[in-house]
C-alpha positions as CSV (number, residue, x, y, z in Angstrom):
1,X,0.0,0.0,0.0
2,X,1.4,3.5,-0.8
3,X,1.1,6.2,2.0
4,X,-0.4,8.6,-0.4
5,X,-2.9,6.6,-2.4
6,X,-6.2,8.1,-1.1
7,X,-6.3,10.9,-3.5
8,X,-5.6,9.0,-6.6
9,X,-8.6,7.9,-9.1
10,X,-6.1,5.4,-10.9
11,X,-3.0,3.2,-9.9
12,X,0.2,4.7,-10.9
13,X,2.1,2.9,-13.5
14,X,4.4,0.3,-12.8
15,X,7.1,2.7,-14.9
16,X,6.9,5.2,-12.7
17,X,6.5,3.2,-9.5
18,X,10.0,1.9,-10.4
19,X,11.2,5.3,-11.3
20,X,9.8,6.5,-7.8
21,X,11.2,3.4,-5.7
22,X,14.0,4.5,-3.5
23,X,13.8,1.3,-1.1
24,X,16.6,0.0,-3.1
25,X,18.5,2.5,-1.5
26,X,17.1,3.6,1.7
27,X,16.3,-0.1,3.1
28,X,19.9,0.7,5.0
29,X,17.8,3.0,7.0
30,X,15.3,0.5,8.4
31,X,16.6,0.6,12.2
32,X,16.7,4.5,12.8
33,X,13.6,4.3,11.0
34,X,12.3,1.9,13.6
35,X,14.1,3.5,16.0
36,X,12.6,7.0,15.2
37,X,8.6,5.6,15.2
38,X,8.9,4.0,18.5
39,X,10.0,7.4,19.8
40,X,7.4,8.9,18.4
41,X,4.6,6.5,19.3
42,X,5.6,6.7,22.7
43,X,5.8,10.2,22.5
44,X,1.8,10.5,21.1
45,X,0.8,7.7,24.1
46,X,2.1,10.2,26.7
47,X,0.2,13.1,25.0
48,X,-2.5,11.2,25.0
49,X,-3.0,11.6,21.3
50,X,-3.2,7.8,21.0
51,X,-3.8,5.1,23.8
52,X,-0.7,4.3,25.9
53,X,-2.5,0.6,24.9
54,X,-2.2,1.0,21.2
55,X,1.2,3.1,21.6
56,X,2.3,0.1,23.4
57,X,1.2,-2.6,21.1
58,X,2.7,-0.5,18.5
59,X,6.2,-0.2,19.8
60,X,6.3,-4.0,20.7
61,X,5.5,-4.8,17.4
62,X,7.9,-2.8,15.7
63,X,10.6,-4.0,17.8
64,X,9.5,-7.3,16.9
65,X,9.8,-5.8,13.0
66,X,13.0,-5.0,13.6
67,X,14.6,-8.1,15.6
68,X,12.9,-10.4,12.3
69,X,14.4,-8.0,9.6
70,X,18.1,-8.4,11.9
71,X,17.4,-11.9,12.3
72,X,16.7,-12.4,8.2
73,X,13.0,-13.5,8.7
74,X,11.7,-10.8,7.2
75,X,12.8,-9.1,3.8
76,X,12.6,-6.0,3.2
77,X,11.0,-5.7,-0.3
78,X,7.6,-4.5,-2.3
79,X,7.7,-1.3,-1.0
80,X,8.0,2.2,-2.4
81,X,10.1,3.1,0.7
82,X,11.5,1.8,3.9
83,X,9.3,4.2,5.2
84,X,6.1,2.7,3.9
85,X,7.5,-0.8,4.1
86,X,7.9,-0.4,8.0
87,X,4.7,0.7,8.1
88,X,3.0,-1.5,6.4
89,X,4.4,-4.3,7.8
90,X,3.0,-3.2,11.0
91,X,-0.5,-2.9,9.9
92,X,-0.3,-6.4,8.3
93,X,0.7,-7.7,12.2
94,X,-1.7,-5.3,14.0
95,X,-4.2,-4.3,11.6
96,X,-5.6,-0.5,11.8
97,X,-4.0,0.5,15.1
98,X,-0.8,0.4,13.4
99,X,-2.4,3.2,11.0
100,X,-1.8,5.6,14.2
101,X,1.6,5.5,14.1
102,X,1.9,8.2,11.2
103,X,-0.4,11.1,13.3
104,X,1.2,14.3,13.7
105,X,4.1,13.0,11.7
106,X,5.1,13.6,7.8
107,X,7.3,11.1,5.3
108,X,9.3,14.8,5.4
109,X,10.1,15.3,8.8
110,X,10.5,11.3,8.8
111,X,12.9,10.8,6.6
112,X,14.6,13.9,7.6
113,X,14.8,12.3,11.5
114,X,16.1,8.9,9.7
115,X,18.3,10.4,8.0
116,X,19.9,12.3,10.9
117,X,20.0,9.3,13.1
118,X,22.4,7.2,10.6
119,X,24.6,10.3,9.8
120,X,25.4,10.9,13.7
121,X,26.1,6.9,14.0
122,X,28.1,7.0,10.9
123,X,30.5,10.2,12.0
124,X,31.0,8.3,15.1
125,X,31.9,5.4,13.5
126,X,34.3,7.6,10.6
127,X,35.9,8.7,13.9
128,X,36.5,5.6,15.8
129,X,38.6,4.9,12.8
130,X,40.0,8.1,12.2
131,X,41.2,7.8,16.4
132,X,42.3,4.3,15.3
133,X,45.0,5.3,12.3
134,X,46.1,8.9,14.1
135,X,46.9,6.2,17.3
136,X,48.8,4.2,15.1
137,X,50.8,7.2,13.6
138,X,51.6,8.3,17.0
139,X,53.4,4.7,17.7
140,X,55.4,5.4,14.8
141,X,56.5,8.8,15.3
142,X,57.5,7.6,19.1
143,X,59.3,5.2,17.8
144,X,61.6,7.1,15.4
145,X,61.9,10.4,17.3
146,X,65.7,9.8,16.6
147,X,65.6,9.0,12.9
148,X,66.3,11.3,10.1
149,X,65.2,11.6,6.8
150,X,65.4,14.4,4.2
151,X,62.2,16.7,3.6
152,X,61.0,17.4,0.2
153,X,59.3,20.6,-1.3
154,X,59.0,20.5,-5.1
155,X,59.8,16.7,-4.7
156,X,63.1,17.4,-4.0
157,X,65.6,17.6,-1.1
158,X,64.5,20.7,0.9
159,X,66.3,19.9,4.5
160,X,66.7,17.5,6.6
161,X,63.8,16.5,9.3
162,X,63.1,13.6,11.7
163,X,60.9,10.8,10.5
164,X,58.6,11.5,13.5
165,X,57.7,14.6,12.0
166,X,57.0,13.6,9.1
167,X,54.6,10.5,10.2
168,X,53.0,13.8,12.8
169,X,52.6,16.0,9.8
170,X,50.1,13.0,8.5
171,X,48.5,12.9,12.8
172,X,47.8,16.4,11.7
173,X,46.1,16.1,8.8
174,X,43.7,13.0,10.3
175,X,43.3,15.5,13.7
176,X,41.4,18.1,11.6
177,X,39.5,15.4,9.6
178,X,38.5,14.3,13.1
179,X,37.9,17.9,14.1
180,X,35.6,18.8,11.1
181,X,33.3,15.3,11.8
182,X,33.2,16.8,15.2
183,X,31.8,19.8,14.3
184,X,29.7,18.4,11.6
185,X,27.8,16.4,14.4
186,X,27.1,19.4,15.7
187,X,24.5,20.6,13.3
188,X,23.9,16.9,12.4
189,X,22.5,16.5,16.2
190,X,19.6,18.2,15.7
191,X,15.8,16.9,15.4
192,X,13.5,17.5,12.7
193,X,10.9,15.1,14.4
194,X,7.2,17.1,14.7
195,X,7.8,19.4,11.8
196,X,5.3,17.2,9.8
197,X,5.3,18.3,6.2
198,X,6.6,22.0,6.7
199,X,4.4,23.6,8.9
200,X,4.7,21.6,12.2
201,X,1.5,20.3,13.4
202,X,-1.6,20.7,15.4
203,X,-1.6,18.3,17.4
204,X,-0.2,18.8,21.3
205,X,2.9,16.6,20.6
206,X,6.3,16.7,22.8
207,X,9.1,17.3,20.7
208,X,11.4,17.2,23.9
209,X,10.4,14.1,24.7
210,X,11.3,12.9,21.6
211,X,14.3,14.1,21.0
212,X,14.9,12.7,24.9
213,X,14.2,9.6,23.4
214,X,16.4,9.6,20.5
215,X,19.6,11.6,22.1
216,X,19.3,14.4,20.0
217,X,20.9,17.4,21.6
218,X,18.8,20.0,19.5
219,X,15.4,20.2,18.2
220,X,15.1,21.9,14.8
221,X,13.4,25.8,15.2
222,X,11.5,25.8,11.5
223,X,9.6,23.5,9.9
224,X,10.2,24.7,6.7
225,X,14.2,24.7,7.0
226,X,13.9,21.3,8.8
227,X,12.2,19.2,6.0
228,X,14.3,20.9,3.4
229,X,17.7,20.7,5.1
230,X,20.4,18.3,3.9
231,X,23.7,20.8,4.9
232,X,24.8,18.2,7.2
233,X,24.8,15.4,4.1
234,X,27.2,17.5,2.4
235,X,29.2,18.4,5.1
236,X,29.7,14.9,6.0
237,X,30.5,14.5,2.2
238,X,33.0,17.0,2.8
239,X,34.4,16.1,5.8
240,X,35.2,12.7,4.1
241,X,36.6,14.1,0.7
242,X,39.0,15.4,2.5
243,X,40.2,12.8,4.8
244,X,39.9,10.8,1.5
245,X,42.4,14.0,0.4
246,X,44.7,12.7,2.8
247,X,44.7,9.4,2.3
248,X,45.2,9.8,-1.1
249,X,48.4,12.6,-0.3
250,X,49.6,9.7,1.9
251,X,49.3,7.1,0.1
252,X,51.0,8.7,-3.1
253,X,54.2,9.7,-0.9
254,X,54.6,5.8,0.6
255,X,54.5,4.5,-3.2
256,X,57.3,7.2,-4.0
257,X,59.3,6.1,-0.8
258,X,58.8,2.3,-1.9
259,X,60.5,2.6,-4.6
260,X,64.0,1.1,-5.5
261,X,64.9,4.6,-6.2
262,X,64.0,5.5,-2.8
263,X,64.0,2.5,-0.6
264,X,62.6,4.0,2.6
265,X,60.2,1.7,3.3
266,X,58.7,-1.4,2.3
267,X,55.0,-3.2,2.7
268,X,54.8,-6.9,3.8
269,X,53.6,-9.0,0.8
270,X,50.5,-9.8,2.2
271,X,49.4,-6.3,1.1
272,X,50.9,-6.0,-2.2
273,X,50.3,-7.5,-5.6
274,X,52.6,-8.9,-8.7
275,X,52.1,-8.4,-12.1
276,X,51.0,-11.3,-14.6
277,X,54.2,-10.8,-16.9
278,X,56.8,-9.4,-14.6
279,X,57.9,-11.8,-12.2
280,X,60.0,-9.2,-10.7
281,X,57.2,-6.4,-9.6
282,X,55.7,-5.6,-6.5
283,X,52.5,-3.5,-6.7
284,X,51.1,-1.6,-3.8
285,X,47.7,-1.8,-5.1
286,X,46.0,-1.2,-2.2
287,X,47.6,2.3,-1.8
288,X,46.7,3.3,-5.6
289,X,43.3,2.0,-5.4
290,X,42.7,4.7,-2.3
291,X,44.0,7.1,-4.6
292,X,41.5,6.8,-7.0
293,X,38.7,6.4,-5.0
294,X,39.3,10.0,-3.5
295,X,38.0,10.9,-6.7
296,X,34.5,8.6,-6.1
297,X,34.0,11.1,-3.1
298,X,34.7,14.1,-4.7
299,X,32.2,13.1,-6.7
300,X,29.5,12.5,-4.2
301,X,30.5,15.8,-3.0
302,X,29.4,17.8,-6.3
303,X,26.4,15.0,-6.3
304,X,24.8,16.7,-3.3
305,X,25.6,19.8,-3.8
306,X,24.4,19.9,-7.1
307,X,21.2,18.5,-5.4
308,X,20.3,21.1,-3.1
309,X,21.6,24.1,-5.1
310,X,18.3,25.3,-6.7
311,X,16.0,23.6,-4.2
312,X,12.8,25.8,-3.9
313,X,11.4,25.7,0.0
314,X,10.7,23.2,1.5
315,X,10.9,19.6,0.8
316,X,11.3,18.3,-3.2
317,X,11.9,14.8,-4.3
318,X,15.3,15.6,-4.9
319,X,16.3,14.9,-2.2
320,X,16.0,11.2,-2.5
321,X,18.8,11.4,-4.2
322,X,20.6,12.6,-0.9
323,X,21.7,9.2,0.7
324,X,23.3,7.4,-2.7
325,X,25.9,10.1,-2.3
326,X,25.7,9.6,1.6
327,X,26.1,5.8,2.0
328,X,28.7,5.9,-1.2
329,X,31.0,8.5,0.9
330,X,30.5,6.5,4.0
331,X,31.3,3.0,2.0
332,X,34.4,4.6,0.8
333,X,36.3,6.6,3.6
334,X,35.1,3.6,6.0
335,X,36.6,1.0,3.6
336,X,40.0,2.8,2.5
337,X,40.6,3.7,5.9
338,X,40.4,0.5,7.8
339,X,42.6,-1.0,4.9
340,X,44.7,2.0,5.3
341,X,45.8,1.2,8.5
342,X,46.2,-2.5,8.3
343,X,48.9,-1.7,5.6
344,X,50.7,0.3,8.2
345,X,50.5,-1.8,10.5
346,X,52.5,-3.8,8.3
347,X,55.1,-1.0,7.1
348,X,58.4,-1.7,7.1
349,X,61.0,1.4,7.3
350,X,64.4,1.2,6.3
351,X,66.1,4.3,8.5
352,X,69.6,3.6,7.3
353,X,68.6,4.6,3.6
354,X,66.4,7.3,4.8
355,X,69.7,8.4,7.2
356,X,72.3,8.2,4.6
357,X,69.9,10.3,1.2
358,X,69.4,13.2,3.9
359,X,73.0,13.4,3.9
360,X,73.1,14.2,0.0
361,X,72.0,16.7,-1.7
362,X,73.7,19.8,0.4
363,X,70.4,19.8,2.1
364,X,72.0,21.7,5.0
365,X,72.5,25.0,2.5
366,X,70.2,26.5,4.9
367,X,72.2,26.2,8.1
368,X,75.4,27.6,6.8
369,X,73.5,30.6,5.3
370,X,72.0,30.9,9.0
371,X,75.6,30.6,10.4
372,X,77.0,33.6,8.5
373,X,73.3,35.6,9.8
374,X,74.6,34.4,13.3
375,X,78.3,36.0,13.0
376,X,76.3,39.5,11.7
377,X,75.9,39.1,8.2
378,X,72.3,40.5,6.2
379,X,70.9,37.3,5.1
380,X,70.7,38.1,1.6
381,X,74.2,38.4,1.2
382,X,75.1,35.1,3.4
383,X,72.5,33.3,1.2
384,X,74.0,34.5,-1.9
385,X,77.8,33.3,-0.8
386,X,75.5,30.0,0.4
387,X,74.9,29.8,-2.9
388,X,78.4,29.9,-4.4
389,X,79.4,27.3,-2.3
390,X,76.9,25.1,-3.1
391,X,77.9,26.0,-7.1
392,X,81.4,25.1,-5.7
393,X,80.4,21.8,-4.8
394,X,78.9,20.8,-7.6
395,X,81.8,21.8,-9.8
396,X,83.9,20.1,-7.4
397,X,81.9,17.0,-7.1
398,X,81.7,17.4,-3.5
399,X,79.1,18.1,-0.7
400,X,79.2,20.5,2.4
401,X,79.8,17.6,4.8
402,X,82.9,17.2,2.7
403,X,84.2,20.6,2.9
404,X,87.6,21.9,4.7
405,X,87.4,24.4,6.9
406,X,90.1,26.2,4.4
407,X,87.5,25.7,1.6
408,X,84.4,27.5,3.9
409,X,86.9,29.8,4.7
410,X,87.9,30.7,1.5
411,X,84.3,32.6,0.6
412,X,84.3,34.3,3.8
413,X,86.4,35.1,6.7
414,X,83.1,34.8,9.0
415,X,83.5,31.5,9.0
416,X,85.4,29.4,12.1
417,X,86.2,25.7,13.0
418,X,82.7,25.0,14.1
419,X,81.2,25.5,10.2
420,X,81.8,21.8,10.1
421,X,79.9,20.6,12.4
422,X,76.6,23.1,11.6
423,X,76.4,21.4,8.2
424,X,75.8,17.9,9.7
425,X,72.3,16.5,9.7
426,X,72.1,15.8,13.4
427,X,73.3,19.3,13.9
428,X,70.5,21.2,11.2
429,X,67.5,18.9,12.3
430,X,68.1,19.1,16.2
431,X,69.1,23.6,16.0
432,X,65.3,23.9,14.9
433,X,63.6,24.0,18.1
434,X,60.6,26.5,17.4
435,X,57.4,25.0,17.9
436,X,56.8,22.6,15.3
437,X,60.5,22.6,14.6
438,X,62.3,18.7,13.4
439,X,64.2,19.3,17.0
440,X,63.9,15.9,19.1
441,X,62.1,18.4,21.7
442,X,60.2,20.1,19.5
443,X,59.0,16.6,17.6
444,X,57.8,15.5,21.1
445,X,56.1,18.5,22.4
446,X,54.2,17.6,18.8
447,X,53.5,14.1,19.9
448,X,52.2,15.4,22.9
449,X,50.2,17.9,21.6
450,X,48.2,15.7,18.9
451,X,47.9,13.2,22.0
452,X,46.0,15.8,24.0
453,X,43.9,17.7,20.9
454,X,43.6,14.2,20.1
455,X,41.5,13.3,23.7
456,X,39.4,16.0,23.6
457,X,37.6,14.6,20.7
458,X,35.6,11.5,20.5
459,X,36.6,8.6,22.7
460,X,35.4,5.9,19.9
């Protein structure tokens, strides 16, 4: 039976019913949806809008709906909707008494509750996750507080860092993704239940209650914006395209650094692929498939918004076309990064390569430019004699760790016996101390720092 029927002289064609059908879809929302009308039918027995006796029977039996459809006795199919097959089901089991459950409600402010409900379930499940990989990056960077590795800009050698900074640049990243689902719940977290269609109802209903009922911290203040509003669909959307950006940034650097060419890190085979011709090759599949499905979210992301860019108030059939791009996002950042952080879990880092390439490359230019700052000399002009000497060491075939003292000495008198020690790595990574600095100190005050932003969020 269709909700809406009453009004029609003729069936509506089976065409358009299957043009219509979103069950195929929104079936995933049958437990907030049961969820949602118990609240409410509990809600209109203590108003006294229907019997606490049929309120009753109707809650039991929609329980009972829902343990069948969990238990796989009951399939959810031949409906229009989850909405109308919920109902309907419980007027088959308890005949017109379950025809009470839809007073003082609309399929608007329904679906609208529903569809809240899943999204608040779903960011705290995003987040678990999210807690899940920054806690794993945080083992790392503990664990190689000591290592060094050169940093890139432009893909090539910038200066030398610690490898715990690097894996904490990554914990910061993840840290805002978990920041913006945070905030996202926020608005998420916020009723639409007793709006009815778009001009709230006349009956004496407790929206409080219900809201009680369902732990939703807010209650919506306008019907018409409460029907109509899917915001929080796209900034979930968002919120995932760009931890999906990350993944994807991630994921691109750790297939550069596993390359022979590289060689800072490898994966455990278990989580890589070979090729059907190559007997030699070892594919990182795993971390090129994430890659491409950022671009599956960014898609779902211009889905919704090109959804509710033109919408006229209040609620348009549009919007069924709100939860493909929902569940998709959800499918996707869930999937990539639970994979995501197996594979780490299973990274492999070779510090002796990483060690001995941020030697090369004369990526401590920088400190002996600072040096001559130090002794009193405009930093313009020290990084212009920098630069000589790095011109002179090319020509040369040699590097600043190389150097003489006589051969520092010879572009400026500035320079003393302790030149050679400023241009080793240990020296350049562990002289930057400023807050966020590659300093050992500095790289823990990080760790600490993401540790602490890090239990102020969700707990999982």
């Amino acid at each position: 039976m269709k909700l809406w029927q009453g009004r029609f002289n003729q069936n509506s064609a089976k065409n358009a019913d299957i043009f219509n059908e979103s069950l195929s879809v929104d079936k995933q929302l049958y437990m907030h949806d049961i969820i949602a009308s118990v609240a409410h039918a509990k809600m209109l027995g203590t108003c006294d809008i229907i019997s606490m006796e049929d309120s009753n029977l109707i809650c039991d039996t929609l329980m009972e709906i829902l343990k069948d459809i969990q238990d796989n006795k009951l399939k959810i199919k031949d409906a229009e909707d989850i909405h109308s097959f919920v109902e309907n089901e419980l007027i088959n089991r308890i005949g017109s008494v379950g025809k009470m459950l839809h007073t003082a409600r609309s399929r608007n402010d329904q679906v609208a509750t529903d569809l809240r409900l899943y999204t608040k379930d779903s960011i705290l499940n995003v987040c678990t996750n999210i807690r899940n990989l920054i806690a794993r990056l945080l083992e790392i960077s503990e664990s190689t507080i000591t290592n060094i590795m050169p940093g890139y800009t432009h893909l090539r050698k910038a200066q030398p860092i610690t490898v715990a900074q690097y894996f904490n640049a990554y914990s910061e990243m993840f840290l805002r993704d978990l920041e913006r689902f945070a905030d996202t719940l926020k608005r998420t977290d916020v009723m639409p239940l007793g709006s009815g269609a778009l001009a709230g109802t006349s009956f004496p209903i407790d929206r409080r209650m219900t809201a009680e009922l369902l732990s939703f911290g807010e209650i919506s203040q306008n019907a018409l914006d409460a029907v109509s509003d899917r915001d929080f669909v796209a900034e979930y959307i968002f919120a995932a395209a760009l931890t999906m950006s990350h993944l994807s940034r991630f994921c691109e650097d750790l297939m550069l650094f596993s390359t022979e060419e590289f060689g800072f890190i490898d994966i455990a085979d278990s989580y890589t692929t070979g090729s059907s011709i190559m007997p030699q090759k070892k594919n990182l599949d795993i971390f090129e498939l994430i890659r491409g499905k950022c671009g599956r979210v960014y898609g779902d992301l211009t889905t919704i918004l090109t959804v509710i860019k033109g919408l006229p108030l209040a609620y348009n059939k549009d919007l069924q076309e709100d939860k493909e791009a929902l569940f998709d996002a959800e499918d996707t950042v869930l999937s990539c990064l639970t994979i995501f952080n197996e594979v780490l879990s299973h990274l492999l880092l070779d510090t002796k390569k990483m060690r001995t390439a941020a030697n090369g490359g004369n990526a401590t230019a920088t400190d002996v430019a600072n040096y001559l700052v130090e002794k009193g000399m405009p930093f313009r002009d020290a990084y212009e004699i920098t630069g000589r000497i790095v011109q002179y060491c090319i020509e040369e075939d040699k590097s600043l760790l190389s150097m003489s003292f006589d051969e520092f000495a010879s572009f400026s008198d500035l320079f003393e016996e302790d030149i050679l020690s400023a241009v080793k790595v240990n020296t350049s990574v562990n002289e930057r101390r400023s807050i966020g600095g590659s300093s050992r100190a500095a790289v823990r005050d990080n760790i600490r720092s993401i540790t602490r932003r890090l239990n102020k969020l969700f707990k999982g």
